[in-house]
VOBA-1610 file (N, C-alpha, C; in pm, whole numbers, padded with zeros to 5 digits, always signed):
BEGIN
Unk+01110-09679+03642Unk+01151-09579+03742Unk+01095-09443+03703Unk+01044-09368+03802Unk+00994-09252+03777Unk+01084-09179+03764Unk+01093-09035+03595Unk+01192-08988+03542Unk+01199-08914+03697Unk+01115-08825+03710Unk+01111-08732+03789Unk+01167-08753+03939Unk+01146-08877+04000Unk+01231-08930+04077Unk+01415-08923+04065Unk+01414-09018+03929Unk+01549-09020+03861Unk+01631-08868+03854Unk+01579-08787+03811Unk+01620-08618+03801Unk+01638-08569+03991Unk+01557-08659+04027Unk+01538-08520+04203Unk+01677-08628+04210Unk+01722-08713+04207Unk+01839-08832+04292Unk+01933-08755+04207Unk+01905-08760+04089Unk+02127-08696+04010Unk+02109-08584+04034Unk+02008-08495+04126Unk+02073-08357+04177Unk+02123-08373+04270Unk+02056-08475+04376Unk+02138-08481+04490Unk+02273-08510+04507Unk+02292-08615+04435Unk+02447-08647+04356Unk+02506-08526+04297Unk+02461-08478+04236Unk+02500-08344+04173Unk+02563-08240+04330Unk+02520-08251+04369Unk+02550-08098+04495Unk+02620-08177+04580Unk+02598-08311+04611Unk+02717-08377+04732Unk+02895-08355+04647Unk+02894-08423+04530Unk+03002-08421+04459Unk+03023-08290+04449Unk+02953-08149+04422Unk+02984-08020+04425Unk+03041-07984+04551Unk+02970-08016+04626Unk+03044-08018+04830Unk+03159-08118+04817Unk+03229-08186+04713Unk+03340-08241+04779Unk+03326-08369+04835Unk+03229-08455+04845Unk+03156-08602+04910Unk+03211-08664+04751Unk+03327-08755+04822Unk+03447-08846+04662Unk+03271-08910+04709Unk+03233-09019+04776Unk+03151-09107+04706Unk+02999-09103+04669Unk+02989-08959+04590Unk+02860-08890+04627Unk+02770-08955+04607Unk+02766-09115+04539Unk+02648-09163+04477Unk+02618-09228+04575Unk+02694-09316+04661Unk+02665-09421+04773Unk+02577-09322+04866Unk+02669-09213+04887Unk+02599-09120+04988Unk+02472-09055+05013Unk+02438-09047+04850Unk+02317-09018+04784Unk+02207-09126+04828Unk+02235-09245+04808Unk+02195-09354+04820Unk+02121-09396+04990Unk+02239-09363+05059Unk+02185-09376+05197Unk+02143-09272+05254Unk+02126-09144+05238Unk+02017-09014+05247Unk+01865-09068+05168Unk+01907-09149+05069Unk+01720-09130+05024Unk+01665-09244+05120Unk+01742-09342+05101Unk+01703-09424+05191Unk+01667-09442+05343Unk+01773-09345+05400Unk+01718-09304+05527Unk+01609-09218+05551Unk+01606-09119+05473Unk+01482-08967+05503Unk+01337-09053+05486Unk+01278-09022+05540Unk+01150-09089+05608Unk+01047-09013+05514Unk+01084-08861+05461Unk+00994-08793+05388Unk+01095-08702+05295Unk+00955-08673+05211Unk+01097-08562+05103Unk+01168-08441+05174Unk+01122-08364+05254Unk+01136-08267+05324Unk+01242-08309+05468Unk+01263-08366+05490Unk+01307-08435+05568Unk+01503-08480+05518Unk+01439-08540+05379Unk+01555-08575+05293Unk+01667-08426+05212Unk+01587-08329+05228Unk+01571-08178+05176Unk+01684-08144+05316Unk+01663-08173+05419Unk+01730-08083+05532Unk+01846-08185+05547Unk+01862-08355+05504Unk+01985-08383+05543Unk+02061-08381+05427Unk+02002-08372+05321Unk+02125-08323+05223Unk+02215-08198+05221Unk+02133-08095+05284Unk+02167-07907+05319Unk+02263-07999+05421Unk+02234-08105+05478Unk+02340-08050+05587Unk+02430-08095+05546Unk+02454-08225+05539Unk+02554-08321+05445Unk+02648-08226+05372Unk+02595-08136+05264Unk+02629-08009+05195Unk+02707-07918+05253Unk+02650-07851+05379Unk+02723-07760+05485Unk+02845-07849+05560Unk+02875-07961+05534Unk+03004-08055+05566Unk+02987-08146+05716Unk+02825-08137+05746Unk+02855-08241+05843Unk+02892-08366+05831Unk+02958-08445+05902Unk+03003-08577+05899Unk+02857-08672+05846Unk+02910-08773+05766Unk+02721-08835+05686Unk+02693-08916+05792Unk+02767-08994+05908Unk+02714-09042+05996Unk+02665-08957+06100Unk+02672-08831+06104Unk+02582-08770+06219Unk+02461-08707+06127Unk+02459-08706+05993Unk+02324-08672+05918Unk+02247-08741+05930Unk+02291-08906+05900Unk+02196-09048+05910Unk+02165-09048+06052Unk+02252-09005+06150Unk+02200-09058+06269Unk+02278-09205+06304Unk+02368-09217+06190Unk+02421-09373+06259Unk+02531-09387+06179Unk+02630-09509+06213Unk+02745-09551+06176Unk+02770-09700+06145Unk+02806-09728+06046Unk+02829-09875+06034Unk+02928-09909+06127Unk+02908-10038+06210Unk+03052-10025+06292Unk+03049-10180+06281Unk+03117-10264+06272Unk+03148-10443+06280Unk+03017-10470+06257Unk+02925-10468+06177Unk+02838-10526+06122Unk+02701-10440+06244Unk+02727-10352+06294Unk+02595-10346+06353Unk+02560-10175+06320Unk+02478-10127+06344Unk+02398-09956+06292Unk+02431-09898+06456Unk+02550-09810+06502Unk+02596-09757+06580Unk+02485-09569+06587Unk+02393-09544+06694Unk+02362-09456+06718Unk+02457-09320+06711Unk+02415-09261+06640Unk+02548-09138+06676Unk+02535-08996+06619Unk+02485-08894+06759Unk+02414-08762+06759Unk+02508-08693+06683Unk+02435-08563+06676Unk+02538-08442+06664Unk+02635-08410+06742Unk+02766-08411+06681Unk+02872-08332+06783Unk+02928-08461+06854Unk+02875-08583+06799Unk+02980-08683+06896Unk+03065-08750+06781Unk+03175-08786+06864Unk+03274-08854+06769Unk+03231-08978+06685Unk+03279-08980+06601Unk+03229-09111+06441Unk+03307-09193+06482Unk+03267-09369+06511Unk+03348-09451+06514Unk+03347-09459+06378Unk+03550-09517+06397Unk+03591-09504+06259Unk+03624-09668+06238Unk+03632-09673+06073Unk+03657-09823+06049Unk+03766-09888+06111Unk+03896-09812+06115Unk+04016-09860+06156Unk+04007-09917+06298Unk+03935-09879+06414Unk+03875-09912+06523Unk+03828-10083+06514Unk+03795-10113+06400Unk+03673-10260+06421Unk+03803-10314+06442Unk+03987-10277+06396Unk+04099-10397+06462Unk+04127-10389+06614Unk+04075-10278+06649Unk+04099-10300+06815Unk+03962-10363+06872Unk+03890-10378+06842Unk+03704-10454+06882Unk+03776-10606+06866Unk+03848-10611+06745Unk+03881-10789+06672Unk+03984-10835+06783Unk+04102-10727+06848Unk+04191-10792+06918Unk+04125-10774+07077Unk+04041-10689+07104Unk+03980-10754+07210Unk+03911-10822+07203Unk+03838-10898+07157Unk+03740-10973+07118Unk+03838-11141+07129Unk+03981-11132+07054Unk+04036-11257+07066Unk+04065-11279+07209Unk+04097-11166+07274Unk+04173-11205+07434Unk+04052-11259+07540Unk+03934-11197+07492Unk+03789-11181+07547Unk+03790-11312+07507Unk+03857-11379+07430Unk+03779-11531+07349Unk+03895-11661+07462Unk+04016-11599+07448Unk+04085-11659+07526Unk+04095-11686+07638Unk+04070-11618+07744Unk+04052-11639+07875Unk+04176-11685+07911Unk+04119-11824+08011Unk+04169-11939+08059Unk+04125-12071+07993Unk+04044-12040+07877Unk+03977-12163+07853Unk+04017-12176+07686Unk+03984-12271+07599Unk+04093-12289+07475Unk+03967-12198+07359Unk+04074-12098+07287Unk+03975-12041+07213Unk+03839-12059+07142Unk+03748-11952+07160Unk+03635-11934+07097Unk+03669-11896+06975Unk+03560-11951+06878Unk+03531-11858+06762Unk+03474-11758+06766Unk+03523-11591+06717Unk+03421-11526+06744Unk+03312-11555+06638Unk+03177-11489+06719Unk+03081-11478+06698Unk+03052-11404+06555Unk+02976-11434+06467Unk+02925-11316+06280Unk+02933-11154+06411Unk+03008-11121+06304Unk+02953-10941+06324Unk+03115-10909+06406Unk+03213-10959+06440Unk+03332-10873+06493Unk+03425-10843+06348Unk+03362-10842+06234Unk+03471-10820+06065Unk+03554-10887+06080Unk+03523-11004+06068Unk+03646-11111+06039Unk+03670-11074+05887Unk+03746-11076+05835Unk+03760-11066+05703Unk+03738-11198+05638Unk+03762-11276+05671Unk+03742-11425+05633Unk+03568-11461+05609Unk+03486-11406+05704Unk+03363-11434+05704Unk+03294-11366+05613Unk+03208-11413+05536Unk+03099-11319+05447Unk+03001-11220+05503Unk+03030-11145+05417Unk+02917-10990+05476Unk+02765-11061+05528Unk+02781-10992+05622Unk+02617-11021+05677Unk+02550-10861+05656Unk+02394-10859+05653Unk+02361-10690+05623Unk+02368-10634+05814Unk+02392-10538+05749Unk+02388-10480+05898Unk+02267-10467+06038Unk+02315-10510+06127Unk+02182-10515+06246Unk+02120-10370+06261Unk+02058-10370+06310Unk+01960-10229+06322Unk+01893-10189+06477Unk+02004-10313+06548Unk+01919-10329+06686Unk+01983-10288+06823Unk+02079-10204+06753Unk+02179-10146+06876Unk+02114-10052+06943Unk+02071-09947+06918Unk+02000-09897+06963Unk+01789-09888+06976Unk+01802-10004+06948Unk+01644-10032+06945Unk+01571-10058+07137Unk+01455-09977+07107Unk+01391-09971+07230Unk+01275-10081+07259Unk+01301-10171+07168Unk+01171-10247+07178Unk+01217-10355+07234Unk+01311-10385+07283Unk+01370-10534+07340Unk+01395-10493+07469Unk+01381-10597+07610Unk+01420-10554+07762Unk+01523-10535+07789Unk+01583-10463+07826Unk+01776-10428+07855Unk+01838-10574+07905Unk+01921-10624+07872Unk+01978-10716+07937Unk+02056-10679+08065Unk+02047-10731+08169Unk+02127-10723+08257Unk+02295-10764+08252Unk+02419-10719+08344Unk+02474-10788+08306Unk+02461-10949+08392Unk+02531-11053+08321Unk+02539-11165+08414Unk+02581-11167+08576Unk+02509-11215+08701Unk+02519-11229+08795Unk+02674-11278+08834Unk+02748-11213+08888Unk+02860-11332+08961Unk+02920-11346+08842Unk+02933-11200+08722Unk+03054-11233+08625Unk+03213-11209+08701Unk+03268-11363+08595Unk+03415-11353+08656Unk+03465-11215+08601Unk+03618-11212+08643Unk+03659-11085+08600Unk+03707-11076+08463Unk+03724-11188+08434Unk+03752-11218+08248Unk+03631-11155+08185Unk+03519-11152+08217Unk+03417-11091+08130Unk+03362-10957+08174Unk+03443-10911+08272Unk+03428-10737+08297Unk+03482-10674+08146Unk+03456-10633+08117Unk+03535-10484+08036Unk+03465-10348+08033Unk+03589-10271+08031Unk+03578-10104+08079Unk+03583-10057+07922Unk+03539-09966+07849Unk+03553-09889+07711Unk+03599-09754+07818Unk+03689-09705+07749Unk+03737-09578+07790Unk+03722-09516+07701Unk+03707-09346+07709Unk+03701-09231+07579Unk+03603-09322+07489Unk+03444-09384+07547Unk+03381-09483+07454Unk+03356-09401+07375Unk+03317-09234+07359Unk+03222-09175+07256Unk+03125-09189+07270Unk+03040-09269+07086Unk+02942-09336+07113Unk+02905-09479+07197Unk+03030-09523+07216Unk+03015-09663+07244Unk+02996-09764+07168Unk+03057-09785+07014Unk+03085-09841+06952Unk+03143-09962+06979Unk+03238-09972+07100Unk+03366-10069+07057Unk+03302-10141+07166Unk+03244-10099+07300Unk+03138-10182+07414Unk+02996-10211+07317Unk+02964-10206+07240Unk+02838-10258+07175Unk+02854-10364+07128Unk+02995-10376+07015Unk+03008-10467+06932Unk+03110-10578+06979Unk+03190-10549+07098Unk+03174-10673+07156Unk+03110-10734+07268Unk+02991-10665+07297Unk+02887-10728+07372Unk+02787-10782+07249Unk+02770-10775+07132Unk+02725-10831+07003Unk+02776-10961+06985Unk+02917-10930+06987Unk+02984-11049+06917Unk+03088-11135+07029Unk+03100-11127+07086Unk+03191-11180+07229Unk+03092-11292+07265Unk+02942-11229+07333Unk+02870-11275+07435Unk+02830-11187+07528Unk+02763-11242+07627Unk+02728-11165+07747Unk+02857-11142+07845Unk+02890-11024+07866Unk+02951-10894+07913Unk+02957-10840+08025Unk+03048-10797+08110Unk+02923-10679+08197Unk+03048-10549+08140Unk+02912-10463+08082Unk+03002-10345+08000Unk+03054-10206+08087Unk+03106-10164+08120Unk+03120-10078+08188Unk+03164-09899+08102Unk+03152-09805+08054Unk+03166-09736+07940Unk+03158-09571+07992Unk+03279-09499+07981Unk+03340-09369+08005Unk+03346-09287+07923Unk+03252-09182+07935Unk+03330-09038+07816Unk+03309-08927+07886Unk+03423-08814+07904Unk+03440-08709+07932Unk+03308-08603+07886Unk+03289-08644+07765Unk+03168-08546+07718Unk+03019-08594+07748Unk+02934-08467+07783Unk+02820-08502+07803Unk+02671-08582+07702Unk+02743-08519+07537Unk+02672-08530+07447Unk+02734-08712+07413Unk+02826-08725+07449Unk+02900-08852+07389Unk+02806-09019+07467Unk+02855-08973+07598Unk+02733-09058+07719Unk+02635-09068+07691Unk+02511-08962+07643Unk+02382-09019+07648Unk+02369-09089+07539Unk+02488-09060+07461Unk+02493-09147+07272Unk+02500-09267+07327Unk+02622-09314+07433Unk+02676-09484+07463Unk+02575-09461+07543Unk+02448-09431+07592Unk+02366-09521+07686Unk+02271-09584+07575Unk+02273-09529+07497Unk+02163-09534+07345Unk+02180-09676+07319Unk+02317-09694+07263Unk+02374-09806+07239Unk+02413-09903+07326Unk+02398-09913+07442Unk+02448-10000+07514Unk+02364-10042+07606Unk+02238-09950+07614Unk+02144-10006+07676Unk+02087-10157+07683Unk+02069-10200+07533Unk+01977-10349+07487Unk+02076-10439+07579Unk+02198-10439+07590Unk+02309-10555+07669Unk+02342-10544+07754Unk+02284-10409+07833Unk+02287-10420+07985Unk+02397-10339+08043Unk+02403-10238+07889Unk+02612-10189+07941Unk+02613-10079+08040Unk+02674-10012+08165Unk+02650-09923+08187Unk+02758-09774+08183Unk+02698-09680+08168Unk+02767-09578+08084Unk+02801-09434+08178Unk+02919-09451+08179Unk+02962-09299+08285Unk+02998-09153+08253Unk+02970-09078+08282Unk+02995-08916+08222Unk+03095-08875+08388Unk+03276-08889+08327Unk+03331-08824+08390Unk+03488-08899+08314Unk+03581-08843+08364Unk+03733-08849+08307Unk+03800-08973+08376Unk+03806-09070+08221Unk+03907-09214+08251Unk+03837-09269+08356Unk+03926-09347+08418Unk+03849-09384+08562Unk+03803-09335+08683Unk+03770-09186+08681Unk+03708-09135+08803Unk+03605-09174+08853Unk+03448-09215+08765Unk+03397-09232+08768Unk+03323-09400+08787Unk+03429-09486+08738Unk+03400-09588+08757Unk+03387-09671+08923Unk+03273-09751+08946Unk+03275-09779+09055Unk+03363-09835+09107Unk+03410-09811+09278Unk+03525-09876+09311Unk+03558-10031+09334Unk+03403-10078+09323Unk+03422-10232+09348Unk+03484-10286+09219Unk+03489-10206+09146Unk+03579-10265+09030Unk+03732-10323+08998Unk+03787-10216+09101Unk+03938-10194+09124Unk+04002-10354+09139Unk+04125-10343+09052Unk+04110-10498+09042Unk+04072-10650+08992Unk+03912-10637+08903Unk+03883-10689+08881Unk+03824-10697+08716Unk+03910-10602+08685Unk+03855-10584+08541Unk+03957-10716+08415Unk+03871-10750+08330Unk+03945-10837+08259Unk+04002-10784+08167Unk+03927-10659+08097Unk+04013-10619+07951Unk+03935-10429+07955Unk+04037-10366+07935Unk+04039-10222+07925Unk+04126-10232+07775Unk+03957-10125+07687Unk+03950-10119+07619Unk+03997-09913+07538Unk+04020-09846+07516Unk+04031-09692+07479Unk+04094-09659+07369Unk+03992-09625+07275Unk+04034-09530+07140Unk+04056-09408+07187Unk+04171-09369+07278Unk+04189-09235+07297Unk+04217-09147+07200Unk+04174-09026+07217Unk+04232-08914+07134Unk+04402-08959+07130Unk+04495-08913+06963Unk+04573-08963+06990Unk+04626-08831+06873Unk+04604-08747+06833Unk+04627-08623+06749Unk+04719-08571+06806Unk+04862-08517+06781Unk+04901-08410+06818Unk+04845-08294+06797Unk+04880-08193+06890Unk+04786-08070+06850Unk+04820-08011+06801Unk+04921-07992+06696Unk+04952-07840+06630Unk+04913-07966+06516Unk+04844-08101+06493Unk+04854-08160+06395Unk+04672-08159+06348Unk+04584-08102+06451Unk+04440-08145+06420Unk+04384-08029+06321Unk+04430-07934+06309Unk+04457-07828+06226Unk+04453-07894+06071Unk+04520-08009+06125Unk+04510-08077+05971Unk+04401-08196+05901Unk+04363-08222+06011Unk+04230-08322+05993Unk+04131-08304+05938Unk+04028-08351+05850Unk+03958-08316+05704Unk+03833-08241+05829Unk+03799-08135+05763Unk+03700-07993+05785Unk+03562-08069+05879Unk+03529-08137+05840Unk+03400-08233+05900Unk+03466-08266+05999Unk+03594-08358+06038Unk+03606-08368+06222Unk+03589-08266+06262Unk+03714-08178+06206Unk+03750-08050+06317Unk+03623-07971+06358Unk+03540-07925+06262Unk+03388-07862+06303Unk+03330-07947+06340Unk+03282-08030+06341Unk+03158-08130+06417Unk+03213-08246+06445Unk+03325-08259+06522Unk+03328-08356+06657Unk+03410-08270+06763Unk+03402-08346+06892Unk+03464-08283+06973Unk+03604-08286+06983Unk+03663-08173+07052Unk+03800-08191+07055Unk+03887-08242+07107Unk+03782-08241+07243Unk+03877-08344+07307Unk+03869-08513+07309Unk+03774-08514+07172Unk+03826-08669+07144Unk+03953-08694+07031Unk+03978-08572+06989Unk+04057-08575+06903Unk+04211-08509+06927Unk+04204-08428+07039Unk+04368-08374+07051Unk+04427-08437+07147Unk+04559-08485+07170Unk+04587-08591+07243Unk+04731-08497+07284Unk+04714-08368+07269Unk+04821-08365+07326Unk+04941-08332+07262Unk+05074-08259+07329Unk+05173-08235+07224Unk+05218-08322+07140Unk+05191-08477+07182Unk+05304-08568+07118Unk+05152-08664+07099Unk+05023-08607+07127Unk+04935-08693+07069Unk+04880-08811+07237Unk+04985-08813+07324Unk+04996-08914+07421Unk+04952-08900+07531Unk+04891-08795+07579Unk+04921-08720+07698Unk+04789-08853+07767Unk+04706-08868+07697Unk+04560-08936+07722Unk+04606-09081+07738Unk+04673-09123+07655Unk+04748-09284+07674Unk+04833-09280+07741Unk+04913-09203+07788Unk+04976-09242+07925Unk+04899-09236+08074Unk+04836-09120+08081Unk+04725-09150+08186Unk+04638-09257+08201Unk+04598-09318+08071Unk+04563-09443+08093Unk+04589-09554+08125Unk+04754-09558+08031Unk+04827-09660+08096Unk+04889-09669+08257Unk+04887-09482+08343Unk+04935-09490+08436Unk+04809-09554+08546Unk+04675-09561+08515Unk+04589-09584+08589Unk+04506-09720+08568Unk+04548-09766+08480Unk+04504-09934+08462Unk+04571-10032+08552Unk+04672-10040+08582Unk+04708-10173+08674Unk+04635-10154+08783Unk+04595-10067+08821Unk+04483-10058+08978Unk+04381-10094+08948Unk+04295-10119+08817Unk+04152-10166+08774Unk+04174-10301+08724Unk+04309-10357+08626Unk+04330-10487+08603Unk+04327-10588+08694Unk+04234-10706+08668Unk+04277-10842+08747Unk+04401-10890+08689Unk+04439-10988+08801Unk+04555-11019+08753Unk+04544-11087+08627Unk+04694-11069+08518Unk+04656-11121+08361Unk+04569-11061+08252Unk+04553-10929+08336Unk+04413-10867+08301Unk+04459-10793+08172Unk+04412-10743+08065Unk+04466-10685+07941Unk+04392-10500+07907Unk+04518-10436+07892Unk+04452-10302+07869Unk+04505-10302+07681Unk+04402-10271+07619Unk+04443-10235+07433Unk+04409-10055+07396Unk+04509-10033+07374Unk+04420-09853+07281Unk+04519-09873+07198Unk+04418-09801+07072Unk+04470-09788+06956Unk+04559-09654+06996Unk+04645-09657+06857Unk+04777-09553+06833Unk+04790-09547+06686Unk+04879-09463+06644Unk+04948-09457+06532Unk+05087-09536+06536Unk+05123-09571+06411Unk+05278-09675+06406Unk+05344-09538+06445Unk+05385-09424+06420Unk+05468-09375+06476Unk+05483-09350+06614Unk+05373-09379+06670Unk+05344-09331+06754Unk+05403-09449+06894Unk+05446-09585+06819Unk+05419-09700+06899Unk+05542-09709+06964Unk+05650-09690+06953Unk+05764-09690+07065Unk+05747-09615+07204Unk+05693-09483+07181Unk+05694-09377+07286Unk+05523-09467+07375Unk+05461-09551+07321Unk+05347-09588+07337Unk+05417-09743+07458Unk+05458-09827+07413Unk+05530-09891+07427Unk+05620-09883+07595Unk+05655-09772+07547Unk+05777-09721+07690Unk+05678-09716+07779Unk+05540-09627+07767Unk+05458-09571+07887Unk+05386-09724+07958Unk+05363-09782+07874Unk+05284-09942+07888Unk+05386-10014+07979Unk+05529-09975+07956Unk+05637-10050+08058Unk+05653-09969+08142Unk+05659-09851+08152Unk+05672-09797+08269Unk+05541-09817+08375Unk+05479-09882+08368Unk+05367-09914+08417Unk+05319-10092+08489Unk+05444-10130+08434Unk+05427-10278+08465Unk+05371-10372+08373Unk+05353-10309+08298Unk+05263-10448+08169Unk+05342-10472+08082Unk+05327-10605+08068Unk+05379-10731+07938Unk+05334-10636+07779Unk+05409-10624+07712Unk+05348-10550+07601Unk+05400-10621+07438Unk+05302-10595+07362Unk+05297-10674+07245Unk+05204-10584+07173Unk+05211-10565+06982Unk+05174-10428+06925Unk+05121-10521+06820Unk+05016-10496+06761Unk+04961-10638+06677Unk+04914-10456+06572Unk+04904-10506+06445Unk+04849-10435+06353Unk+04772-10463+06228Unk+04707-10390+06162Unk+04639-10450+06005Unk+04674-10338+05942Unk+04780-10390+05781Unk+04783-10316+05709Unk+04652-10245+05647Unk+04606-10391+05627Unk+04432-10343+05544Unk+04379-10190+05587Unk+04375-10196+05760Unk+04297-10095+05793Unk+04373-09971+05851Unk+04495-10031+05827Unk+04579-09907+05855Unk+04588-09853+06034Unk+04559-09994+06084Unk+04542-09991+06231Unk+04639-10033+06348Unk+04691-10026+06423Unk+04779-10000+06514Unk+04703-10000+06660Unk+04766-10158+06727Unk+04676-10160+06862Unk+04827-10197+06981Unk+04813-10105+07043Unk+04913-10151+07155Unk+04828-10227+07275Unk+04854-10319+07317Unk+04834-10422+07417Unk+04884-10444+07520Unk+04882-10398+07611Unk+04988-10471+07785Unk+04912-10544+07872Unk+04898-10617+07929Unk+04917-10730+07985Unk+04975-10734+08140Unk+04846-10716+08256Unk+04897-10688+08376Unk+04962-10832+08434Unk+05036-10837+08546Unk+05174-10913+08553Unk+05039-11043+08688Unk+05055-11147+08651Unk+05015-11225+08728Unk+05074-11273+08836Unk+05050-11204+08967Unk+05195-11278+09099Unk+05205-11403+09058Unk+05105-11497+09078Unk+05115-11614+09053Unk+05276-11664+08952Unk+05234-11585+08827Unk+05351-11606+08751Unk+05493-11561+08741Unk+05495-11503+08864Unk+05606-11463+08872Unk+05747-11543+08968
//
């Protein structure tokens, strides 16, 4: 190994750990590896340094086994997220028909690491369309997608999809068209369901939303890298954190097919008052969680006449 090499890498290590980066060596690690040139590697360490988030330095995010596109200024899918991808992904598996296995790449914990894909946002493959004459079991809506993380990776790992994908912000949308392009997903710039087409109404199988879920006198407290470089309104949810999940829950039974399933993540404290809004709304509700990831998914369940 070249010393001189060896010396330029434990400075870089040297100044991330001085900035406060607990895993400065890994971090170190995926800056040299990413920078394409030394000079190059020179400007994402300064930034890394100045406290941007390391997935908007790299340009990407590990997310359920795949390399998630993700600009400046848009929200970081976070790990705790891959348990709401896993519990849509099982209902997505369930249907009407007797479970699927999912597919490598939704973090089963059970399954062995695969290295990560690189093809989420790759331009060299033809966009997939979605499937012709999909039933409504294989519609799904991503709400507050961001980047579009959670519509990528289970159009990865599910199967073919037809993706449908919402963010209020402008910088967030052209991120989920990035990513969602190769599978055919398509991606809207406007608030919750305004924007979504109306032939939808009704016919959606599974509504998906990592809403902002922060109280706001609480984001004040969130480590220095969200609060400066992501947006806010993926992150303040409101006095009680909710204001965004109840609007969602008040506007999903008009987009659900019948049986149809809406999931957003929450906090455990958060899950009673979460809970109430999901019933005041008409849906079957059930709260599934992972200690591991410290994740919390509320689930409701639109009411099938049939079954009634």
């Amino acid at each position: 190994m070249d010393p001189a090499t060896t010396a330029a890498d434990a400075l870089i290590v040297a100044r991330l750990r001085a900035a406060g980066c607990v895993f400065a060596e890994d971090e170190a690690s995926l800056l040299i590896s990413t920078a394409r040139t030394p000079e190059e590697l020179a400007v994402m360490v300064d930034r890394r340094v100045a406290g941007l988030p390391l997935e908007q330095v790299l340009g990407w995010a590990e997310f359920c086994g795949l390399r998630i596109a993700v600009d400046p200024g848009v929200f970081v899918p976070r790990r705790r997220t891959e348990f709401l991808v896993r519990q849509a992904a099982a209902v997505l598996a369930r249907g009407d028909d007797p479970p699927r296995p999912l597919r490598a790449g939704i973090a089963r914990r059970d399954d062995p690491p695969r290295p990560l894909r690189a093809g989420i946002a790759r331009r060299d493959d033809p966009p997939r369309p979605p499937r012709a004459g999909a039933s409504t079991g294989d519609i799904v809506v991503d709400l507050c997608c961001g980047a579009g993380a959670i519509g990528a990776a289970l159009a990865a790992g599910v199967g073919q999809l037809e993706v449908h994908a919402v963010d209020i912000d402008p910088a967030a949308a052209r991120c989920a068209r990035r990513n969602l392009e190769s599978s055919g997903g398509r991606v809207y710039e406007g608030d919750l369901f305004d924007p979504l087409p109306p032939a939808l109404r009704g016919r959606v199988g599974v509504i998906v939303a990592n809403v902002p879920y922060v109280p706001s006198d609480e984001v004040r407290l969130l480590p220095a890298e969200a609060r400066a470089h992501e947006p806010l309104v993926a992150l303040d949810g409101g006095p009680d954190g909710l204001d965004v999940l109840r609007r969602v829950a008040a506007g999903a039974p008009d987009w659900l097919a019948p049986g149809g399933h809406l999931l957003i993540e929450t906090s455990e404290r958060q899950v009673m008052p979460a809970i109430a809004a999901f019933e005041a709304n008409g849906l079957a509700v059930r709260v599934e969680s992972s200690d591991d990831l410290y994740a919390t998914v509320v689930i409701g369940t639109s009411v099938d006449p049939g079954d009634s």
